[in-house]
N, C-alpha and C positions, 0 to 999 in steps of 0.2 A: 468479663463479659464474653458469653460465645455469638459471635456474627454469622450469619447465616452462609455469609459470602466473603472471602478475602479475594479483593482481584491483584493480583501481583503487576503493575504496568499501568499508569497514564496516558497512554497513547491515546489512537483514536478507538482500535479492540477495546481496551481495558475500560476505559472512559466511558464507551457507547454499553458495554454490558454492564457498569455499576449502574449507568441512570435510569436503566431498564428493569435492571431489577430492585431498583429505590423506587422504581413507580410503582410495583408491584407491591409494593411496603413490605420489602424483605431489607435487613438489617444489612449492611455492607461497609465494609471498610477497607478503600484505596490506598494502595503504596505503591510509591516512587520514590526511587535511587535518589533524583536530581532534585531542585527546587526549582518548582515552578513560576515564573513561566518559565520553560528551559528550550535551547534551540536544538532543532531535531534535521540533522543533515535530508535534506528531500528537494527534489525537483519541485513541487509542492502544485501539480495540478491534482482536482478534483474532479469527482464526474457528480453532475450534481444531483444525479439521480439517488445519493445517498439523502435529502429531505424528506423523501416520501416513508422512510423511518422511523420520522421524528417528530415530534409536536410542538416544535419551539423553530422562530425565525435564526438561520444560520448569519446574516447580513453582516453581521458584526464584527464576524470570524472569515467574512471573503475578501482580500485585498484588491483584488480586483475580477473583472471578467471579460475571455475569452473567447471572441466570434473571429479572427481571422486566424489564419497557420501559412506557415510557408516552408514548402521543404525545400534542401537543393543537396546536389549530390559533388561532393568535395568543395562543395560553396558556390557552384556554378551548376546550372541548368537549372533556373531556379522555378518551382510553381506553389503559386497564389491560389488560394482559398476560401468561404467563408464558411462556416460552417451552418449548415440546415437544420438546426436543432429548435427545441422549444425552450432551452435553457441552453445559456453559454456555458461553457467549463468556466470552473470556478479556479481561480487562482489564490493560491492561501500561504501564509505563512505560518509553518508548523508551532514555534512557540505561541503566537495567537490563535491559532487554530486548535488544539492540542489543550490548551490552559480554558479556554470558552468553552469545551466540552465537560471539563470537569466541573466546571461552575457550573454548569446545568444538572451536572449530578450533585452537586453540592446543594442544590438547592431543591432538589427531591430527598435530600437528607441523608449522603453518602459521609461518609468520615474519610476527608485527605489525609497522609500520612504522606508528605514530601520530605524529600530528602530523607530519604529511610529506607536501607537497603534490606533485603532479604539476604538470611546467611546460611538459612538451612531451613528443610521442611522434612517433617515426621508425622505421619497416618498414627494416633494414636486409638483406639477405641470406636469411633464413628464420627472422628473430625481429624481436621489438620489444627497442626500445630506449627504457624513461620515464626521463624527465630529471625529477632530483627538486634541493630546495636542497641535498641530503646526497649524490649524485652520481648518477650512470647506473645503472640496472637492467637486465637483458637476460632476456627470457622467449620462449619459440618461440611460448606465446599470450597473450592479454589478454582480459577480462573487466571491460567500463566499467559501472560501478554506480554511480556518484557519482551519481548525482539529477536533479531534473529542469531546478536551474541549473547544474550539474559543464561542465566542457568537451569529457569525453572524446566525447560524441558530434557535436560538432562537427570535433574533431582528427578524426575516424576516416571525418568524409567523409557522414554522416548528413544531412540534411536538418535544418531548424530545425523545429521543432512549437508550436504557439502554448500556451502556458501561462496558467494561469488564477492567481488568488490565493486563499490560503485565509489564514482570519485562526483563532488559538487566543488561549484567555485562558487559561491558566495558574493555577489555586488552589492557595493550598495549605492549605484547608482542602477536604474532600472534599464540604460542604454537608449537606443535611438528610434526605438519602435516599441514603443509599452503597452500595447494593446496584441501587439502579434506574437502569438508560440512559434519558435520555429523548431524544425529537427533535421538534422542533417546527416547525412548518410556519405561512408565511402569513407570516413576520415578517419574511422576509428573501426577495424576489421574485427567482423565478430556482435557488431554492436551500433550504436548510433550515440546522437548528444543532441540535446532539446535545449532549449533556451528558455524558459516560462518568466515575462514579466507580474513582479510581486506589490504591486505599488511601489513605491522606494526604494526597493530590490529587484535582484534580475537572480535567479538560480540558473547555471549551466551544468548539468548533470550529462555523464557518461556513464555507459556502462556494456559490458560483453554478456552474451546469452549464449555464448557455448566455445569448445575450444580452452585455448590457455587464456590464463589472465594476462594481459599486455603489459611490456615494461614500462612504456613511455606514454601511459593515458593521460596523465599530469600535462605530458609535456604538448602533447596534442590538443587535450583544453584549451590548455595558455595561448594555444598559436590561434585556434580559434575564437578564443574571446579575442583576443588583438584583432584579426581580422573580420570582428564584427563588432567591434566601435565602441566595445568594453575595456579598461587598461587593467589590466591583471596585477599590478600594484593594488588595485581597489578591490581586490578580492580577498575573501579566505577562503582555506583550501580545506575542504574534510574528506577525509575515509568512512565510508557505509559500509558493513554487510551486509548482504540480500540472499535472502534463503525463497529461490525459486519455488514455485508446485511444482514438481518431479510425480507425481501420480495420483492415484488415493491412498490414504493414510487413515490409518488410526488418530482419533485426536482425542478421545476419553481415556481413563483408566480411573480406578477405585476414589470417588467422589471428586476429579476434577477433567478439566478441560484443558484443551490449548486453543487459543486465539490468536489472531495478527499473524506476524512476521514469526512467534516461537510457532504458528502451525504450516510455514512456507505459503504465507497467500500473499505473494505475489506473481502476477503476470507476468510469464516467460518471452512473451511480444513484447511487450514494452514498460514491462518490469511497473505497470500499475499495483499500488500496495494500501492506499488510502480504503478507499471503497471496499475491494475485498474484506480488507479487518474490517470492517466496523459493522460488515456484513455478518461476519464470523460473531462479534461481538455482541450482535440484535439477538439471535439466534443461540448461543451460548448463555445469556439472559431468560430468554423463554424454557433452555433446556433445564436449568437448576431450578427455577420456579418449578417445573413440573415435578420436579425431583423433589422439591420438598412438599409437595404435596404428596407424595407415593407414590409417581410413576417409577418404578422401577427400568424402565426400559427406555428411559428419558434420555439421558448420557450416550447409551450410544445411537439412538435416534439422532443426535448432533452430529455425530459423525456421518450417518447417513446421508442428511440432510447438506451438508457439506461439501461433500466428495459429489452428491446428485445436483444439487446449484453450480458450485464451482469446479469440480472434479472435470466434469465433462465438458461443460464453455473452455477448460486451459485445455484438455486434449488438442482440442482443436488449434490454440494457441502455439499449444508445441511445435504440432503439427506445420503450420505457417512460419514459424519462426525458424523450422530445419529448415525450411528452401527459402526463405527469405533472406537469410546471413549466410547459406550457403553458396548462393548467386547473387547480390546484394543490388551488383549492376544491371543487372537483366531484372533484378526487380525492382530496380525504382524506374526501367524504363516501361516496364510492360505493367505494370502493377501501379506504385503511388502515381508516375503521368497520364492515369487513365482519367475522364473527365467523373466517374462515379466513384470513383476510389477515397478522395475526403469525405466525401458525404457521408458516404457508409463508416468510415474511421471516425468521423466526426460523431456519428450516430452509438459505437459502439464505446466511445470514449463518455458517451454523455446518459448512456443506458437506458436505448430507444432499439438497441438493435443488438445481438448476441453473435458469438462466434459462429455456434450452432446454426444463425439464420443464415450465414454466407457458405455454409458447406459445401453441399455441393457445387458452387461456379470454384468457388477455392479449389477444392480436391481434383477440379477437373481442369483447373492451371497447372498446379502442381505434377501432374501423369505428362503435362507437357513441359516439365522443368522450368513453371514462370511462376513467378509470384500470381496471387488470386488479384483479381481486381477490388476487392472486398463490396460490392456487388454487379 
């Protein structure tokens, strides 16, 4: 059988363009490496502005949710929150999260293929052909979501992107305030560490936005979860790759896409990567439908479309995030202390408010070496 669609990657990309274009009644069939449910190292907040995507209740797949945050800067000077949204951040845990998506494209009539790794891809005629341990697949397109260590965007001829590391601790107790996100600054140069309660879990993720990678981020975690009421015994320890946005890109070539983490969509502020993909993933759905209808100029309209939603909101991203980690102190005193500063970060985490919309008061901290107050 030839499918119209092979999507390489489970995630939330890969997941959110099979069920997209299963609604579409285009033939698809999903592959993943791991066996589902499978755990996906992540901070695991959501912005929940990813429903107005979709036609089905997320409830099931949210652990919990999100109205207060508290930042402090090397765990003192601490400020309190709540956030002014119409929706709280959604706090999810990625194997339930992740596994729920697919079910929803399984039940628009996707074909899972878990635990099934891709070992090669070859453009034969006017389709792909992925070579899997279980035999050949043949699809007229393709759709690489695998991540930001996957292959497909290597096999497909993409350029390499320099990846950074993100470290998570893992509880599974959810610690002493399970309702509050927090993020703390100053402890970890270059970078910060969030806290997000998961229901019965607590993720402590770190990570650096520029500069070298740090030796001792492990050990800096550890000292932080100790000193916030977590035992690090109770933890496990993962390593992530994170493949930044670094500019506009090309994300088409000869009947396929790239999606998620293999297209670098994550947020260089604060390394958001859920919403992006699955943004990427709506949208890469629409672009192959059109494609098989005959638009020829559909493909790289995805890229357009892409680089002009997201290309330009991370400009700005960058932008905040060079003066923000390069003064970190002066920006959590002039910037996150400010009394509008959550609101607006709360707004922009919850996709009521754009990078783009705080430009210029941002750009016009920044000419005075301060972080923006983001509004």
């Amino acid at each position: 059988m030839t499918f119209d669609c092979i999507v390489v990657g489970a995630g939330p990309a890969g997941a959110s363009a099979a069920y997209h274009l299963a609604k579409r009644g285009r033939s698809v069939i999903l592959l993943e490496k791991q066996a589902l449910p499978r755990y996906k190292p992540c901070a695991g907040g959501v912005s929940p502005e990813v429903a107005q995507w979709f036609d089905f209740d997320f409830s099931p797949a949210i652990a919990c949710k999100v109205e207060n945050l508290r930042y402090t800067w090397k765990l003192g000077d601490p400020i309190e929150a709540r956030l002014e949204t119409m929706e709280p951040m959604w706090m999810v845990q990625r194997d339930v999260f992740d596994h729920f998506l697919v079910q929803q494209a399984q039940a628009q009539g996707v074909e899972l293929r878990d635990n099934t790794t891709a070992t090669g891809i070859e453009f034969k005629g006017d389709r792909w052909h992925v070579n899997t341990a279980n035999g050949m697949i043949e699809a007229r397109y393709l759709i690489a979501a695998d991540g930001a260590a996957g292959s497909m965007r290597h096999w497909l001829g993409f350029k390499q992107v320099k990846q950074r590391m993100g470290t998570i601790l893992e509880s599974s107790t959810a610690g002493n305030q399970p309702t509050l996100a927090k993020f703390e600054f100053g402890m970890v140069k270059n970078g910060y560490i969030s806290s997000f309660p998961k229901g019965d879990r607590c993720s402590i993720a770190g990570a650096t936005f520029r500069g070298n990678e740090p030796s001792d981020l492990r050990a800096t975690m550890t000292d932080y979860a100790k000193q916030t009421g977590i035992n690090p015994a109770d933890c496990q320890h993962f390593i992530q790759s994170i493949c930044l946005w670094d500019g506009n890109q090309k994300l088409h070539t000869q009947n396929a896409l790239l999606a998620g983490e293999a297209a670098c969509m994550v947020d260089p502020l604060i390394a958001e990567g859920v919403r992006p993909a699955m943004f990427t993933g709506v949208k890469a759905a629409e672009a192959i439908d059109q494609a098989l209808f005959g638009n020829l100029g559909a493909l790289e309209n995805y890229t357009q479309v892409v680089n002009g939603r997201w290309g330009e909101e991370m400009l700005w991203a960058q932008r905040i995030a060079g003066a923000f980690y390069r003064f970190p102190g002066l920006a959590y005193k002039k910037g996150i202390k400010r009394p509008r500063a959550t609101a607006a970060f709360g707004q922009i985490l919850c996709g009521q408010l754009r990078y783009s919309d705080i430009a210029s008061t941002a750009m016009s901290r920044l000419t005075a070496g301060l972080i923006p107050s983001m509004g």
